[in-house]
Each structure stands twice: as C-alpha cells, then as structure tokens.
C-alpha positions as CSV (number, residue, x, y, z in Angstrom):
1,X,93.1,98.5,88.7
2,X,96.2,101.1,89.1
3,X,97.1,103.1,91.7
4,X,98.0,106.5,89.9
5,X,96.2,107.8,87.1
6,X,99.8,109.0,85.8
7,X,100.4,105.8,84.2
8,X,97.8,106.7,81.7
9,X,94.0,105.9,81.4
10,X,93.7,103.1,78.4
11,X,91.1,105.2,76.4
12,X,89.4,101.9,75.3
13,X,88.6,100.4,79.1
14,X,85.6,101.6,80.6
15,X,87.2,103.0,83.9
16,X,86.3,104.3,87.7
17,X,88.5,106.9,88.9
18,X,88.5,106.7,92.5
19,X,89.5,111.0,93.6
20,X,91.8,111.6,97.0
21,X,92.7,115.1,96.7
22,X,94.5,117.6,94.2
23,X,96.9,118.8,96.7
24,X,100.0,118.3,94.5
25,X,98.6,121.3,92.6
26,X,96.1,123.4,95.1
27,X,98.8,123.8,97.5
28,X,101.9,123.9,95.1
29,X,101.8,127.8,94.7
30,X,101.7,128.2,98.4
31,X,104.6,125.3,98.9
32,X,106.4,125.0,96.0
33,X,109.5,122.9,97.4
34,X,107.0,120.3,98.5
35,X,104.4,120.0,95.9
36,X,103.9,121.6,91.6
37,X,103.8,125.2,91.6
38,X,104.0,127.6,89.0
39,X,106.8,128.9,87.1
40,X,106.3,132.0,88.4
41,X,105.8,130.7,92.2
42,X,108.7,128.6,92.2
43,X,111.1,131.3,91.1
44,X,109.5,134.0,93.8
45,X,110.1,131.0,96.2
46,X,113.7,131.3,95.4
47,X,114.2,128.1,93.1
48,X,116.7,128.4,90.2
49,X,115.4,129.0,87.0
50,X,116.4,124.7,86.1
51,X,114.4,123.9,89.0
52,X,111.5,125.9,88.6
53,X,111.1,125.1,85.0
54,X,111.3,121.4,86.0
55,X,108.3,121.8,89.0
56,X,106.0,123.8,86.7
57,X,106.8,121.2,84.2
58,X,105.3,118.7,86.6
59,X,102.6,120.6,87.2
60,X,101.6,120.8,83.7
61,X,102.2,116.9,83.7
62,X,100.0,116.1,86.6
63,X,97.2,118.1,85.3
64,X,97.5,116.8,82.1
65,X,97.1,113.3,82.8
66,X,94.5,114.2,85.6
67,X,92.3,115.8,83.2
68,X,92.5,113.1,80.6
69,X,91.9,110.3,83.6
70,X,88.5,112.3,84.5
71,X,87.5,112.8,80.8
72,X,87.6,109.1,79.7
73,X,86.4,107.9,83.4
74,X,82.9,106.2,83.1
75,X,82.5,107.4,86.8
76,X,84.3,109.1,89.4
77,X,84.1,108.9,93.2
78,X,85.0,111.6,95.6
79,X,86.1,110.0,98.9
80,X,84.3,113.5,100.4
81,X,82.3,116.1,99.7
82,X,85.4,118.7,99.5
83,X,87.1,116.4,97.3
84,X,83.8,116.3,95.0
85,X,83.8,120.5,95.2
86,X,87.6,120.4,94.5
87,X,87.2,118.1,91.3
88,X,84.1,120.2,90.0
89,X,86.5,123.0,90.2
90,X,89.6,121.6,88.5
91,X,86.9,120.5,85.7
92,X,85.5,123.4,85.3
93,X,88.9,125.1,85.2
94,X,90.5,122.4,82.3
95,X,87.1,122.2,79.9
96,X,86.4,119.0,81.4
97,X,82.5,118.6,80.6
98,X,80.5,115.9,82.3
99,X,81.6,115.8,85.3
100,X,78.9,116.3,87.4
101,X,76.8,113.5,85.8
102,X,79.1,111.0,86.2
103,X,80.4,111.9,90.0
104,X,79.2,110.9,93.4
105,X,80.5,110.7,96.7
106,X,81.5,107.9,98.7
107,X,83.3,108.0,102.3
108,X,86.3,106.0,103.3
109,X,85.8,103.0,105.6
110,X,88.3,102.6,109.2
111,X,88.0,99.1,110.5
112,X,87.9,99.5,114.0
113,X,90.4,97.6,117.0
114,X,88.9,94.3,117.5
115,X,89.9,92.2,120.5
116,X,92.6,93.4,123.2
117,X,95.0,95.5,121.9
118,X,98.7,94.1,121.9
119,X,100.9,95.2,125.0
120,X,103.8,97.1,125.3
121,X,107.1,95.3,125.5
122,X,109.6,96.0,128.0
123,X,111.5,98.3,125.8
124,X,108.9,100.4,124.6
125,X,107.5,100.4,128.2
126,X,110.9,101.4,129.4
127,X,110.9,104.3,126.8
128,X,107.4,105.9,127.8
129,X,108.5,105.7,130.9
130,X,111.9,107.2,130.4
131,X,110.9,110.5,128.4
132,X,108.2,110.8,131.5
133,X,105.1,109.8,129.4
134,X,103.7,107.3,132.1
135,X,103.3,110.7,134.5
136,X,103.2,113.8,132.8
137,X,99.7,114.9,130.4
138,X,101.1,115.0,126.2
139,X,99.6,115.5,123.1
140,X,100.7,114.1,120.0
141,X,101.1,114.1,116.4
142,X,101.6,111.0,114.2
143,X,102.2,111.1,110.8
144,X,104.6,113.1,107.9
145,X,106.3,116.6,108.3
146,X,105.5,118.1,105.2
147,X,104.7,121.6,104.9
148,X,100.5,121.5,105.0
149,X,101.0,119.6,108.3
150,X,102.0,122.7,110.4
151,X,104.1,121.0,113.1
152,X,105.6,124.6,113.6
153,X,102.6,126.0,114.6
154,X,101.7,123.1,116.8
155,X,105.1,123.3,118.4
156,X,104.2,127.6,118.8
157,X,101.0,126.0,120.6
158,X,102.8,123.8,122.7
159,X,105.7,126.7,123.3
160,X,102.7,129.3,124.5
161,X,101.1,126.7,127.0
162,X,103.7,125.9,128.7
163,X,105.0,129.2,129.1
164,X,101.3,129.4,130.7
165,X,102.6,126.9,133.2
166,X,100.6,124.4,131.7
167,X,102.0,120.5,132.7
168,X,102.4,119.1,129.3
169,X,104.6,117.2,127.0
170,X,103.9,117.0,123.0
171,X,105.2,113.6,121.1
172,X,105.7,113.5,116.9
173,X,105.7,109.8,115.7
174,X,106.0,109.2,112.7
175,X,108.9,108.3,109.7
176,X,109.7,112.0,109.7
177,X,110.2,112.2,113.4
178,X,113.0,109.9,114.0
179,X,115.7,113.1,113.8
180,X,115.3,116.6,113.9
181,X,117.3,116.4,109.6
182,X,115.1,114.3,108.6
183,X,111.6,116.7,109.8
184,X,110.9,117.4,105.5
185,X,109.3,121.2,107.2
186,X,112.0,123.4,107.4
187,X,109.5,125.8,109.3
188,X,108.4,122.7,111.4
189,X,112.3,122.2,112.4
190,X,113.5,125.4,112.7
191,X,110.4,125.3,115.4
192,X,111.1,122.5,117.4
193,X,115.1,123.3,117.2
194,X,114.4,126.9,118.4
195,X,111.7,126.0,121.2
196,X,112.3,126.5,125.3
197,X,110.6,123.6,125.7
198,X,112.7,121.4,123.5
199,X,113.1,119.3,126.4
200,X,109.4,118.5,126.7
201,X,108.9,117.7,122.8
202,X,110.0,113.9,122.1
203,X,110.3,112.4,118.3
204,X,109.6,108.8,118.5
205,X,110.1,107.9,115.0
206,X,108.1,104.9,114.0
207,X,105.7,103.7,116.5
208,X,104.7,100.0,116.5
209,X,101.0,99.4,116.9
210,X,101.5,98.4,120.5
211,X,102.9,101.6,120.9
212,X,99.7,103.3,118.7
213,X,97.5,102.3,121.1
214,X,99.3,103.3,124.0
215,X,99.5,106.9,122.9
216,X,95.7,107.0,121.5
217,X,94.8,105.5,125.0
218,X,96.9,107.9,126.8
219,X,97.1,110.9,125.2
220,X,95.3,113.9,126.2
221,X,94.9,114.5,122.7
222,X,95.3,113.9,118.8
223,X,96.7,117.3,117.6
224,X,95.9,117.3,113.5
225,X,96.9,120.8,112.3
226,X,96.5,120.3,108.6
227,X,96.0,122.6,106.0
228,X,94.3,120.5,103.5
229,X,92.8,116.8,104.2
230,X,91.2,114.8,101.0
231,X,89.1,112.7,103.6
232,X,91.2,113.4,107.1
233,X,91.6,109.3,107.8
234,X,93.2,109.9,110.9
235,X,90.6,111.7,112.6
236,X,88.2,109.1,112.4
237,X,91.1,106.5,113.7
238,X,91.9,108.7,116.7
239,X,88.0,109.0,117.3
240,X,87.6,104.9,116.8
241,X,90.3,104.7,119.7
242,X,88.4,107.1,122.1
243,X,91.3,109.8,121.5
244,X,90.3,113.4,121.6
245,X,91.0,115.4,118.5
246,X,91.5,118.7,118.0
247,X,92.5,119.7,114.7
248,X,91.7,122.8,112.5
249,X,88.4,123.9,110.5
250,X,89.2,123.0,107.4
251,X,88.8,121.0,104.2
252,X,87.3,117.3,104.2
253,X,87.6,117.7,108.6
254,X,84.6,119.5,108.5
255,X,82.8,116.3,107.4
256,X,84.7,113.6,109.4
257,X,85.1,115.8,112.6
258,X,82.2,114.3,115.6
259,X,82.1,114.3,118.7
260,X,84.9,114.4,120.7
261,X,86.9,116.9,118.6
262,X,87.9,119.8,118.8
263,X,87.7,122.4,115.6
264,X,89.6,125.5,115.5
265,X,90.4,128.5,113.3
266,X,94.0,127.7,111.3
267,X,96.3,129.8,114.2
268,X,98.4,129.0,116.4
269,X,96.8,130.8,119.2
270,X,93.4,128.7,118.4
271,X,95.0,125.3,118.4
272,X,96.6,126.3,121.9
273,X,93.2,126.9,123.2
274,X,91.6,124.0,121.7
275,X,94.1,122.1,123.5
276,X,93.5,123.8,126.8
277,X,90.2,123.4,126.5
278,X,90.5,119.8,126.4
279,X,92.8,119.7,129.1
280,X,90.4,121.3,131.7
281,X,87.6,118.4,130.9
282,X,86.6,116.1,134.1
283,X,87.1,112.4,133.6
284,X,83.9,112.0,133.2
285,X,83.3,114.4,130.7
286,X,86.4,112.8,129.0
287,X,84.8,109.4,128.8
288,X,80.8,110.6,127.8
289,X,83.3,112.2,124.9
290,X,85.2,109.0,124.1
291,X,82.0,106.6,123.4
292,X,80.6,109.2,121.9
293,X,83.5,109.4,119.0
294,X,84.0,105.9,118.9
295,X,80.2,105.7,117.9
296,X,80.7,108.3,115.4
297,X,83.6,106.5,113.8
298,X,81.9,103.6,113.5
299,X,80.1,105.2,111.0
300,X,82.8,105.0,108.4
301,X,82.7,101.6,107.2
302,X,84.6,100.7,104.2
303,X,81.0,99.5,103.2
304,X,80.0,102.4,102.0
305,X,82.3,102.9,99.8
306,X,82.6,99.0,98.3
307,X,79.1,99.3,97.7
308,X,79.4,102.3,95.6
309,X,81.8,100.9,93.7
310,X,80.4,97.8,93.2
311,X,77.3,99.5,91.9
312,X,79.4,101.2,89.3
313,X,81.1,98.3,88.3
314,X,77.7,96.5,88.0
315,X,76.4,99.4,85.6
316,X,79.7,99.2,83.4
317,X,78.5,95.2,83.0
C-alpha cells in the first residue's frame, strides 16, 4: 500500500489502484500556476520560459507514471462515476488498453457524528459572538483557496446580496483563511480585499471540531463553489450534519448532491440565488430538509467501498 502512484508501480506486485481525480492535469491548462499545464499554456499564462518548461515537465511526469500505474493495475477503482468517465478518457487518450474490464466504481464512505458533539469553549464562544455570528444569518466555506474553489465568485455572490439588503455574513475556515497573503487564489483575494462588504466576510483560519459543528449547526448554509470534485467529500459531511448545501452542477456533485442541496449553474449570479433561495425557507421546511440529507448521507458508508476492495484483493489471492 502507497499513497501516490508517483513513487512507481513494482511491475511484479499484482496491484489495486484506488482513482481520486486527474485534476493536476484536466485543470492545469486552465490554471497553470496551481496545477501541470502545457508548455504552451504556461507561457500564454505569463510564466517564464524556465518555469514553464519545468510545469509542462511535470505534466509529462504525472502522466507518465499515471499511465504506467493503470497499465500494470490488476484493478482500478473509481471513487465516482465522473472519476470512472475521467479515467476511460485519460486511457483512451495514452493507449492504455484494458481499462474498462478491469475498472468499477466504488463510493467513499463519511462516518457520521456519534454522540453529543463537543462544546464550544469560552474563547471560541467569545469569538462567534464577537464577529456577530451568534445574531446575524452566514454562510460559509471551509476548506483550501486554490483556484478551482472559486471563493471570488462566492465573495461576488455574497457582494450582490447584500447590496440587495440581504442580512448576511459569509465565514472562510480553513488553513488558507487565517490571512488575506496566505488566500493561494489571487482572484479569490483580490475579491475579498476589494469587496464593500469586507466587514461582513470573517477568515477563521483553522476551525476546531467544536467549532465545525457550530458552523454546520448554525450556518444558513454550506457554500461549495468548485469547479472540479473527484467524489465532493464535503457535501456529503455538510449533509450528515443537517447543513444545507448549495454548491454548483458539476463533476462528481452531481452524484453525491441529495436532498437538502442546492445545485446551480457555475456563475456567480446563480450561486447568489441558490443562496437566497435557501434563505427564504420556513423552519420547518428547513428541518423536513435537514433529516432528509442526513438520511441521504448515511448512504455513503465506507462499506461500500471496503467491500469492493476486499473483493479484489480476494480475487488477486
């Protein structure tokens, strides 16, 4: 067992190759300071010609060792059925032959909260309370910054409701969102650095789990505007909490996305209504949706995809 097929597939072992995503390269054209772009991409992108040569050399690396890793696989599992379709592609696009025979689809697992959830302590109590959480409705965001994530257009969302007059604060948690430097978008800060609302938008930074639950309790909603998700884990965690998601129509969300969310076309314009949509929901309508997508994210149990794999290790002998 390894954790990145980079390190090189021993062509001798009989192996399972367990597929997330190819993002490195499907979105490296169309972000080439963040992921492996092209030559040519990475140079129209402004990159020095040093620079450029050494991301489409990584490229070429990445797809090298990928394709080997899915040739001498004995099986390969697809945590979703984009992933599968993304994989079938790459193949097809390398000379890889085989593939289809030798590749199923197994979901990711979440293991739900058990038990009362921790409580705040009086610090981060005192800092909900401080940056007006405790009173005022707020979506949030938690995880990275990076490009694919769109912060910027969830901050031009945020920026067009509450020039609406809409009551609302938005919250980024998350390693990225400690400082506006260290937000990896430059699009995403240049957003929240240029917004009217600045004073509405909080970076937490880290969030403890005490403090994960707080915000999944008390959020209005999970905001997810990602461009490409292999599986889209936190979906099905906001869902598990009884947190309202509304996140775009894309990708791997397609399949995880249940009740209680909230799909919408890749603009920012969309995700603002998605979110104002949610906003105008009675309580009641708010909790009949909060069972319901914690019933649908009990569906993703990390059986599924143990049992798979045990299955395949079973037929290896």
């Amino acid at each position: 067992m390894q954790f990145d097929f980079s390190l090189g597939v021993p062509p001798s072992v009989p192996t399972i190759v367990v597929v997330y995503d190819q993002v490195p390269v499907l979105l490296g054209d169309r972000y080439p300071h963040n992921y492996r772009p092209t030559y040519r991409a990475a140079r129209n992108a402004g990159l020095r010609p040093h620079r450029a040569a050494e991301k489409a050399l990584g490229r070429a690396v990445y797809e090298r060792h990928l394709t080997h890793a899915l040739e001498r696989a004995a099986h390969l599992v697809a945590i979703s059925e984009h992933t599968a379709e993304t994989t079938r592609a790459f193949a097809d696009e390398h000379g890889v032959r085989g593939v289809e025979a030798k590749l199923s689809v197994a979901r990711l697992g979440h293991t739900p909260p058990s038990g009362r959830p921790p409580d705040l302590n009086a610090m981060e109590r005192a800092r909900f309370e401080a940056l007006g959480l405790t009173r005022t409705p707020f979506v949030f965001f938690m995880g990275g910054s990076d490009e694919r994530r769109r912060i910027d257009l969830l901050v031009a969302a945020f920026n067009d409701l509450r020039a609406r007059g809409v009551e609302l604060k938005l919250v980024l948690a998350g390693y990225d969102f400690v400082t506006m430097e260290m937000v990896l978008s430059e699009a995403a800060r240049l957003a929240l650095l240029s917004s009217s609302y600045r004073h509405d938008t909080h970076l937490l930074g880290f969030a403890s789990e005490a403090e994960r639950h707080w915000l999944y309790e008390h959020a209005e909603a999970f905001a997810f505007p990602t461009e490409h998700e292999g599986f889209g884990l936190p979906v099905v965690e906001s869902l598990a909490q009884g947190c309202t998601v509304v996140a775009f129509d894309n990708t791997s969300l397609r399949e995880v996305a249940g009740p209680n969310c909230e799909l919408v076309a890749g603009t920012w314009p969309a995700l603002a209504a998605g979110i104002e949509h949610v906003l105008a929901r009675g309580e009641a309508e708010k909790a009949e949706a909060g069972e319901a997508g914690r019933a649908w994210a009990a569906t993703f149990t990390w059986d599924t995809i143990g049992a798979e794999l045990r299955s395949r290790l079973d037929a290896l002998g």
